[in-house]
N, CA, C and O atoms as a Tinker XYZ file with bonds, in Angstrom:
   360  protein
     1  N    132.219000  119.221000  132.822000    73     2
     2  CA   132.667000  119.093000  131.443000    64     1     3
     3  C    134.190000  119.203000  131.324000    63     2     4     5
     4  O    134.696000  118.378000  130.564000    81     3
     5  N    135.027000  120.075000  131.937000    73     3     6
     6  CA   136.452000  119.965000  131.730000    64     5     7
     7  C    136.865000  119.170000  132.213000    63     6     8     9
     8  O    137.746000  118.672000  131.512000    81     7
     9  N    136.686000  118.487000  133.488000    73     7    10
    10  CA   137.005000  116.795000  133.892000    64     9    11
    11  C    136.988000  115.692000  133.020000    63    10    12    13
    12  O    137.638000  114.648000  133.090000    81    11
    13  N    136.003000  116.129000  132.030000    73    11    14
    14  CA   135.278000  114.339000  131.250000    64    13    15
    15  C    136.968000  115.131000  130.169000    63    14    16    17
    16  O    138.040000  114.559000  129.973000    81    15
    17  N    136.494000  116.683000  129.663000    73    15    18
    18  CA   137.551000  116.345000  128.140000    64    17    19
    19  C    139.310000  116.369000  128.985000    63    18    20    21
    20  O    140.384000  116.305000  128.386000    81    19
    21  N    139.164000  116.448000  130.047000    73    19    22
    22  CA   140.994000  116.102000  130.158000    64    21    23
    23  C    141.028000  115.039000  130.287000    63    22    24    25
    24  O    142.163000  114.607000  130.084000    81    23
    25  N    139.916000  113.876000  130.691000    73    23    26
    26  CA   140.278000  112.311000  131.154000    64    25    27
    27  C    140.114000  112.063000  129.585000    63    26    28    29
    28  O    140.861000  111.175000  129.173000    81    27
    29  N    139.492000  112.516000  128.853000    73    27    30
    30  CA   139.551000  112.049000  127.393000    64    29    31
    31  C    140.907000  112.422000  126.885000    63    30    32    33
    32  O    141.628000  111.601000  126.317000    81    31
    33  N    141.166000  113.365000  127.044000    73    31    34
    34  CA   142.655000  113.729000  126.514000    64    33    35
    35  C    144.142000  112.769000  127.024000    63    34    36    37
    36  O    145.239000  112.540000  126.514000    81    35
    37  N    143.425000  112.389000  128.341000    73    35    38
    38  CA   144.999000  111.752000  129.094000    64    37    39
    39  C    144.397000  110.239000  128.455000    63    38    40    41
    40  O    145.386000  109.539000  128.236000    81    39
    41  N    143.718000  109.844000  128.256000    73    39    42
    42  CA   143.019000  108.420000  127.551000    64    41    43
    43  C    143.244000  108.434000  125.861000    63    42    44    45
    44  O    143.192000  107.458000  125.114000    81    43
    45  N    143.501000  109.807000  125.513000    73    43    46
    46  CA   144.102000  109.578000  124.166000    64    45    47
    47  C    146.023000  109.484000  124.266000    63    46    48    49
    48  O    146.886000  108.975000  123.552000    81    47
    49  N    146.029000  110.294000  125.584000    73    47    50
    50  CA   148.074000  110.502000  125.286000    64    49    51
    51  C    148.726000  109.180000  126.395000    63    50    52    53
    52  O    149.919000  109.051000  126.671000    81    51
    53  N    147.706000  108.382000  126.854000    73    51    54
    54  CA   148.217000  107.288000  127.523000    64    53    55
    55  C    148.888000  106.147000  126.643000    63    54    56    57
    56  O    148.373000  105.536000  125.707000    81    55
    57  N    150.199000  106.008000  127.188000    73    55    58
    58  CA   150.685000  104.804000  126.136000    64    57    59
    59  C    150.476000  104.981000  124.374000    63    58    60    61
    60  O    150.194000  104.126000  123.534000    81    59
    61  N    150.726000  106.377000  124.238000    73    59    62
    62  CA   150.368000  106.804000  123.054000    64    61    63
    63  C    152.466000  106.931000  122.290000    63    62    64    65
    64  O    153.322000  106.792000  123.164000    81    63
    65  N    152.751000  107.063000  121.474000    73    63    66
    66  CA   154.233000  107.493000  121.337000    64    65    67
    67  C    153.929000  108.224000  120.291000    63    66    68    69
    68  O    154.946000  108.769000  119.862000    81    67
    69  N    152.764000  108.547000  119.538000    73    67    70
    70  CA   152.732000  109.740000  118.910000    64    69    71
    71  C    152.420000  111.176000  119.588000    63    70    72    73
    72  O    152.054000  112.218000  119.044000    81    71
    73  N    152.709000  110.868000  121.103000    73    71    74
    74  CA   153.147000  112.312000  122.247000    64    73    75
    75  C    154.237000  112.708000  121.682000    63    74    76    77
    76  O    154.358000  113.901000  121.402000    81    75
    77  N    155.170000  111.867000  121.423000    73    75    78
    78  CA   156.265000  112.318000  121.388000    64    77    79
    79  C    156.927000  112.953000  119.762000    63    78    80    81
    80  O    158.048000  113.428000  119.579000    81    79
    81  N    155.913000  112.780000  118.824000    73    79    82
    82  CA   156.202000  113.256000  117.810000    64    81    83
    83  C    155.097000  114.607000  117.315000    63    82    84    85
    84  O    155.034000  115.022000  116.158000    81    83
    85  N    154.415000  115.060000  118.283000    73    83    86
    86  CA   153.388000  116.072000  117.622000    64    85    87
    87  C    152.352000  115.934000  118.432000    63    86    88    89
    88  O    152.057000  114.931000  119.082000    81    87
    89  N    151.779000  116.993000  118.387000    73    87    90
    90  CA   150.495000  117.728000  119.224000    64    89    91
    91  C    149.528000  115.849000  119.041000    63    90    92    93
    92  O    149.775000  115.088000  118.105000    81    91
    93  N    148.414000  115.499000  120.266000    73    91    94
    94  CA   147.187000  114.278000  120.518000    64    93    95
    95  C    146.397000  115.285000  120.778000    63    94    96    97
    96  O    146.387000  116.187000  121.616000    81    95
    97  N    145.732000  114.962000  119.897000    73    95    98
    98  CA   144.298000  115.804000  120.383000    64    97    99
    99  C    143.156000  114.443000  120.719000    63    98   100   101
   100  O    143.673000  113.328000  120.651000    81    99
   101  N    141.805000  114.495000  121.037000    73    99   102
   102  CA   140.540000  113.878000  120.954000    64   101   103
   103  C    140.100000  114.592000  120.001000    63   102   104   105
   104  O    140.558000  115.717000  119.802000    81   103
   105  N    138.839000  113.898000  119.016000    73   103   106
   106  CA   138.639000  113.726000  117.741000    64   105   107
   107  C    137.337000  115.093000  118.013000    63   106   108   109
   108  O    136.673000  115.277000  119.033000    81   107
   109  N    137.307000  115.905000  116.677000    73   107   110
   110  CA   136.154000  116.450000  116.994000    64   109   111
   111  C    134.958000  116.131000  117.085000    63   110   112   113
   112  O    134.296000  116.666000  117.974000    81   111
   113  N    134.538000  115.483000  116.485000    73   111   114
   114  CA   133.455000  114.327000  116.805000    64   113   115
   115  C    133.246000  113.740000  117.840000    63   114   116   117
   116  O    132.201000  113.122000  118.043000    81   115
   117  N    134.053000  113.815000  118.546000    73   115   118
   118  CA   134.254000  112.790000  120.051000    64   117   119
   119  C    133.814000  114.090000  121.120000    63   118   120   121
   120  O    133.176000  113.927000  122.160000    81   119
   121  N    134.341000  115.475000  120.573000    73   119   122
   122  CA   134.364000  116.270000  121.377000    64   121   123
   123  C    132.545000  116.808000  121.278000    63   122   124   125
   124  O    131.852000  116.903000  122.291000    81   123
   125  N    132.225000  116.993000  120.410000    73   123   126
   126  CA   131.106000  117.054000  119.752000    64   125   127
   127  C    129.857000  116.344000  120.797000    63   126   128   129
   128  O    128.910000  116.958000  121.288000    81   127
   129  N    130.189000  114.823000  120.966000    73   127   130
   130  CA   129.603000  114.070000  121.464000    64   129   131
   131  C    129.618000  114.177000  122.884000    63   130   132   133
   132  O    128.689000  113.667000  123.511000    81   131
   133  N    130.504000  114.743000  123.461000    73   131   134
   134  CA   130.393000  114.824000  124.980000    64   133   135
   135  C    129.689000  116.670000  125.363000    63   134   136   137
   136  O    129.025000  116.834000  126.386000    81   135
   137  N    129.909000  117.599000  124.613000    73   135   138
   138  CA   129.601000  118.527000  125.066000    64   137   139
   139  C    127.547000  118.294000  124.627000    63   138   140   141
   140  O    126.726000  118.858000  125.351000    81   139
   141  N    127.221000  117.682000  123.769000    73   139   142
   142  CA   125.948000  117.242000  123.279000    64   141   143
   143  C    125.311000  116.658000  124.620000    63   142   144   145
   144  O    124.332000  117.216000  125.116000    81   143
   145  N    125.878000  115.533000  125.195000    73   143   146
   146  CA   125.257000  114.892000  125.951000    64   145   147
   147  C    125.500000  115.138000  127.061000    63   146   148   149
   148  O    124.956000  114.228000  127.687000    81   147
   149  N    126.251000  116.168000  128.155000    73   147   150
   150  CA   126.712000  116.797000  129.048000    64   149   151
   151  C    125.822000  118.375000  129.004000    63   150   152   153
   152  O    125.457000  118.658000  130.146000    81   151
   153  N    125.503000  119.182000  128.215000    73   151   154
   154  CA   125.010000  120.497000  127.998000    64   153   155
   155  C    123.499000  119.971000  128.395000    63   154   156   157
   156  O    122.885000  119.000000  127.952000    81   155
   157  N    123.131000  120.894000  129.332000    73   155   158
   158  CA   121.972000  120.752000  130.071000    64   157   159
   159  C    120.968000  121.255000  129.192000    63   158   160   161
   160  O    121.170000  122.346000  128.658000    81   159
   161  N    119.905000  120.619000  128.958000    73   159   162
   162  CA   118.149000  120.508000  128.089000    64   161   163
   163  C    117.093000  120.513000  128.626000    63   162   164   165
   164  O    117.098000  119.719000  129.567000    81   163
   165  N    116.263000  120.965000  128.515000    73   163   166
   166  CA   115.283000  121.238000  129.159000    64   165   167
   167  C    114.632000  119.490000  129.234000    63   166   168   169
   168  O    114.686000  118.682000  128.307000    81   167
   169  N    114.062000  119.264000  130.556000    73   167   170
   170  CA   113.204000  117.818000  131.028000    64   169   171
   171  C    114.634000  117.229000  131.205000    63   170   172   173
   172  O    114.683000  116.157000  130.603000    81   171
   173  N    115.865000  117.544000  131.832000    73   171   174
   174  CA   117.048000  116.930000  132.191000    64   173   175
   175  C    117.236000  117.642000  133.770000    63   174   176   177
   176  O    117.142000  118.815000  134.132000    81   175
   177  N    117.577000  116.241000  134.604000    73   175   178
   178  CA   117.382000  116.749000  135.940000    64   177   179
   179  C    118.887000  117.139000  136.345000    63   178   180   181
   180  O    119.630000  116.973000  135.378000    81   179
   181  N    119.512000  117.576000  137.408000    73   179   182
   182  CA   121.060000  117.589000  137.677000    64   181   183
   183  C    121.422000  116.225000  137.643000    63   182   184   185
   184  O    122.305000  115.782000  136.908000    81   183
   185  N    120.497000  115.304000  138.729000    73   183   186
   186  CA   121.138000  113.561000  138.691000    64   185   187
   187  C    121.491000  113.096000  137.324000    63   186   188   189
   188  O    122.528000  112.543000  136.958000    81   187
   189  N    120.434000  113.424000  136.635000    73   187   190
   190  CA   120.589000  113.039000  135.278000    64   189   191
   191  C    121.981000  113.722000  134.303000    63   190   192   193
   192  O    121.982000  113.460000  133.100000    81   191
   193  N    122.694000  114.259000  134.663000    73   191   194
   194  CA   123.698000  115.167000  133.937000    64   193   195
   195  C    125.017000  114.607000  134.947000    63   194   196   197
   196  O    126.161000  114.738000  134.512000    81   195
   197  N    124.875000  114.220000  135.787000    73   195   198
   198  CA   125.816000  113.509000  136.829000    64   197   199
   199  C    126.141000  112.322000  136.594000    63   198   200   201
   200  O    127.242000  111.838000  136.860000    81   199
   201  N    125.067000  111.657000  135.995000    73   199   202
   202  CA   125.030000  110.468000  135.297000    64   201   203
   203  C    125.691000  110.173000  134.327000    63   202   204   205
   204  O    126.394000  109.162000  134.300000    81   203
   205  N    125.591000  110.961000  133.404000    73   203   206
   206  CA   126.355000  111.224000  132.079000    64   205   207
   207  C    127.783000  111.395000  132.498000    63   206   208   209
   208  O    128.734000  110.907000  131.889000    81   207
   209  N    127.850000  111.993000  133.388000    73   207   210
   210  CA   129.071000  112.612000  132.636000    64   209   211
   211  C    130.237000  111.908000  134.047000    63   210   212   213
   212  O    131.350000  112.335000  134.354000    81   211
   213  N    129.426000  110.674000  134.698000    73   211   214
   214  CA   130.132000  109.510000  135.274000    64   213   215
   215  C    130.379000  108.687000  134.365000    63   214   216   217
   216  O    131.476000  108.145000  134.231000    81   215
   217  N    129.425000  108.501000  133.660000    73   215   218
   218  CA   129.421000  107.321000  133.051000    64   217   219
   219  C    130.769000  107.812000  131.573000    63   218   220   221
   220  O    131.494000  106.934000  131.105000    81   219
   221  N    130.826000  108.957000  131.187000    73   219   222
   222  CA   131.816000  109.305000  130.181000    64   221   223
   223  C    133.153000  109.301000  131.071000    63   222   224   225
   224  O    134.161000  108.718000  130.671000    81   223
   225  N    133.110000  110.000000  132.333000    73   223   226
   226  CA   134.552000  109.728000  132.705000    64   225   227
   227  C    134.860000  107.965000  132.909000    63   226   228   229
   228  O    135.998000  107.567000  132.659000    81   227
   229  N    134.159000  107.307000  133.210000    73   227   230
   230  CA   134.104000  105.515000  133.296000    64   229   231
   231  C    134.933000  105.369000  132.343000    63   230   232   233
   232  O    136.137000  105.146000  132.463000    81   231
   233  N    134.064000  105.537000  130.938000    73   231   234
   234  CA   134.673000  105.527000  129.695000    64   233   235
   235  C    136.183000  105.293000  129.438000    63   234   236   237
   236  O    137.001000  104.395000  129.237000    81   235
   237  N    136.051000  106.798000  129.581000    73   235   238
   238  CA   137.405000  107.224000  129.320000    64   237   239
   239  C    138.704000  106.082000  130.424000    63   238   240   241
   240  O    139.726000  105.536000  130.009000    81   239
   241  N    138.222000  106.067000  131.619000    73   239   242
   242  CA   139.123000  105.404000  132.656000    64   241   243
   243  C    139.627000  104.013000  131.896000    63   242   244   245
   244  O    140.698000  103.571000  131.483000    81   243
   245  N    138.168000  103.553000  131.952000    73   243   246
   246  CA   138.128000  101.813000  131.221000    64   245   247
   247  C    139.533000  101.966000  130.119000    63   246   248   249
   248  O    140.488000  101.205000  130.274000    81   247
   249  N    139.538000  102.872000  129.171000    73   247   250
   250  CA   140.712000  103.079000  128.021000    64   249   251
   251  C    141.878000  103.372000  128.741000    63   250   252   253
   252  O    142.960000  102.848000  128.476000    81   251
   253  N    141.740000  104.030000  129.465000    73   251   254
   254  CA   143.178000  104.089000  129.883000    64   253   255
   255  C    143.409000  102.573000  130.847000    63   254   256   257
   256  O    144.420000  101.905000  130.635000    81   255
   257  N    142.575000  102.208000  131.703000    73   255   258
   258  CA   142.837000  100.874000  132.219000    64   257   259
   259  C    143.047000   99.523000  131.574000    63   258   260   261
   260  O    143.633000   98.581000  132.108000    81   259
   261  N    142.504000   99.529000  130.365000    73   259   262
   262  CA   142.813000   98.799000  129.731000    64   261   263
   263  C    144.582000   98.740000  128.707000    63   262   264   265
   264  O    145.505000   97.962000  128.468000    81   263
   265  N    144.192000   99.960000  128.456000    73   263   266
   266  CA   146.077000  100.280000  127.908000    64   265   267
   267  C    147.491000  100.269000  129.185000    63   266   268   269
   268  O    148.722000  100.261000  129.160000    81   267
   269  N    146.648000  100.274000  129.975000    73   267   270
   270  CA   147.997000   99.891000  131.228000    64   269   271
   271  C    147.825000   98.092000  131.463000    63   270   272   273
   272  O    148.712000   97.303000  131.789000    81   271
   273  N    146.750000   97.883000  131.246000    73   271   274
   274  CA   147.037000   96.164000  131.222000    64   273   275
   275  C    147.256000   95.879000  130.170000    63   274   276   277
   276  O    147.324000   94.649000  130.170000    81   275
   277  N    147.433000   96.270000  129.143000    73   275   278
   278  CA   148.406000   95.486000  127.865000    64   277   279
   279  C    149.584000   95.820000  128.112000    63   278   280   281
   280  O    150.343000   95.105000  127.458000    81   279
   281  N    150.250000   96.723000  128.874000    73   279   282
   282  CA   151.589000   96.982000  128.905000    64   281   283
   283  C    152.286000   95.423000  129.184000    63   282   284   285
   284  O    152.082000   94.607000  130.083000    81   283
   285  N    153.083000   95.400000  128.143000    73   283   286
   286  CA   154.158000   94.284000  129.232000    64   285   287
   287  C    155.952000   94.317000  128.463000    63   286   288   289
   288  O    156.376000   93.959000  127.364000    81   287
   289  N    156.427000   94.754000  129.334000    73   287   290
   290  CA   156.365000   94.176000  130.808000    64   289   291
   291  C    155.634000   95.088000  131.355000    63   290   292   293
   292  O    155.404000   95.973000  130.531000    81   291
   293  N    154.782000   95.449000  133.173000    73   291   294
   294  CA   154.548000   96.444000  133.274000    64   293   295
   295  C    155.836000   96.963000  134.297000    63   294   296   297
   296  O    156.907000   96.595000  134.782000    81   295
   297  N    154.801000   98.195000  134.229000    73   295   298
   298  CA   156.005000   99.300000  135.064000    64   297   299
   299  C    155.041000   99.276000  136.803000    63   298   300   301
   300  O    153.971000   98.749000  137.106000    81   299
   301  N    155.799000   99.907000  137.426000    73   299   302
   302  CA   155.562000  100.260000  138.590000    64   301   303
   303  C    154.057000  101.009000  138.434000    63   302   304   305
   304  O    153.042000  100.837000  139.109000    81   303
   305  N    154.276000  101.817000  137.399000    73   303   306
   306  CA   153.345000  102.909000  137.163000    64   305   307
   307  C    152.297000  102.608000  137.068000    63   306   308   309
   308  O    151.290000  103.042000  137.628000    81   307
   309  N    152.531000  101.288000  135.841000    73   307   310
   310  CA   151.213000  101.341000  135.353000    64   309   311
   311  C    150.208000   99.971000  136.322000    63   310   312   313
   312  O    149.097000   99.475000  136.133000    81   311
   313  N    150.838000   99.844000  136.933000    73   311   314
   314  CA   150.351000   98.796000  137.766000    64   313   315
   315  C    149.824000   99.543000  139.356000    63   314   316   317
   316  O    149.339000   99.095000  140.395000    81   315
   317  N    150.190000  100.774000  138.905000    73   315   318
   318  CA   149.629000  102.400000  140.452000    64   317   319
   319  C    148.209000  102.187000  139.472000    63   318   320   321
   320  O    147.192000  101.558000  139.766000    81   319
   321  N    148.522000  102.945000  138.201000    73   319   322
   322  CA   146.996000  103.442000  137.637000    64   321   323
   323  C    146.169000  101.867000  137.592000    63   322   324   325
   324  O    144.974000  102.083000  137.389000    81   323
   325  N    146.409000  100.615000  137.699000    73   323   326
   326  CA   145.331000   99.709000  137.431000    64   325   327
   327  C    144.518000   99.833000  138.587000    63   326   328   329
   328  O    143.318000   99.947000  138.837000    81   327
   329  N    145.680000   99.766000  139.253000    73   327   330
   330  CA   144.838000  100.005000  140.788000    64   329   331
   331  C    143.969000  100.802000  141.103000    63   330   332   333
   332  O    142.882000  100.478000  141.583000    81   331
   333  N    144.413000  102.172000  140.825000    73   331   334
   334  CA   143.236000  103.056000  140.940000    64   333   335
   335  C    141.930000  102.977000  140.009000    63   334   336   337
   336  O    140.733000  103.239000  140.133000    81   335
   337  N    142.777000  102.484000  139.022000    73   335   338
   338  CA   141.025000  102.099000  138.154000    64   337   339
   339  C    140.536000  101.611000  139.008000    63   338   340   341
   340  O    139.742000  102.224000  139.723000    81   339
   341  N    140.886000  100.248000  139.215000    73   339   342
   342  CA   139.803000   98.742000  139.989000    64   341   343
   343  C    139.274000   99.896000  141.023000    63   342   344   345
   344  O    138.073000  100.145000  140.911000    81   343
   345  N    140.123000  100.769000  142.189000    73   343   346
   346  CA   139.236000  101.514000  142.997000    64   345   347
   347  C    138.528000  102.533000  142.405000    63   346   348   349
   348  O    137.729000  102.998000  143.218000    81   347
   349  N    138.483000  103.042000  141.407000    73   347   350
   350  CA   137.302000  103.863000  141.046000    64   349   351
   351  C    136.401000  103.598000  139.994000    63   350   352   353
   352  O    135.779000  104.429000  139.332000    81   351
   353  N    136.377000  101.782000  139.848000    73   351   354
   354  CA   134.988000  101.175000  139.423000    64   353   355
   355  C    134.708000  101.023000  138.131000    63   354   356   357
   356  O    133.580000  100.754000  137.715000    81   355
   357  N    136.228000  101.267000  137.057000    73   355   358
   358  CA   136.598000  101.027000  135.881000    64   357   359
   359  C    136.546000   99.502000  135.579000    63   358   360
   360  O    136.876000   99.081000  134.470000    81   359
């Protein structure tokens, strides 16, 4: 769970410029939604909770991979993080 809400957090302050004027949070609702579907329930196996909470960090990646390919021009940088998306299946 603290993996999925910091990749949510760096997927909200990526290519964001309201960093630079005041506190980015993720929405409570958003937050809401991941601790819901991540918090273990009874008839939920571990695979099954591994699942989830791949598939939310995906998520989150896809947003940030996608906001480094609208950059243009790009930077050095953001052309490091595409890469690592494409290698970790974003």
């Amino acid at each position: 769970l603290p993996q999925v809400m910091a990749i949510a957090t760096l997927a909200e302050c990526y290519a964001n410029r309201r960093v630079f004027l005041g506190v980015v949070k993720i929405r409570k609702g958003l937050v809401a939604r991941i601790i819901l579907d991540l918090a273990p329930t009874s008839g939920q196996t571990e695979a099954d909770l591994r699942r989830a909470t791949w598939s939310w960090f995906r998520h989150f990646l896809s947003q940030i991979c996608s906001k480094a390919q609208a950059e243009s021009p790009r930077s050095p940088e953001s052309e490091r993080v595409i890469k690592q998306c494409i290698k970790l299946g974003a």
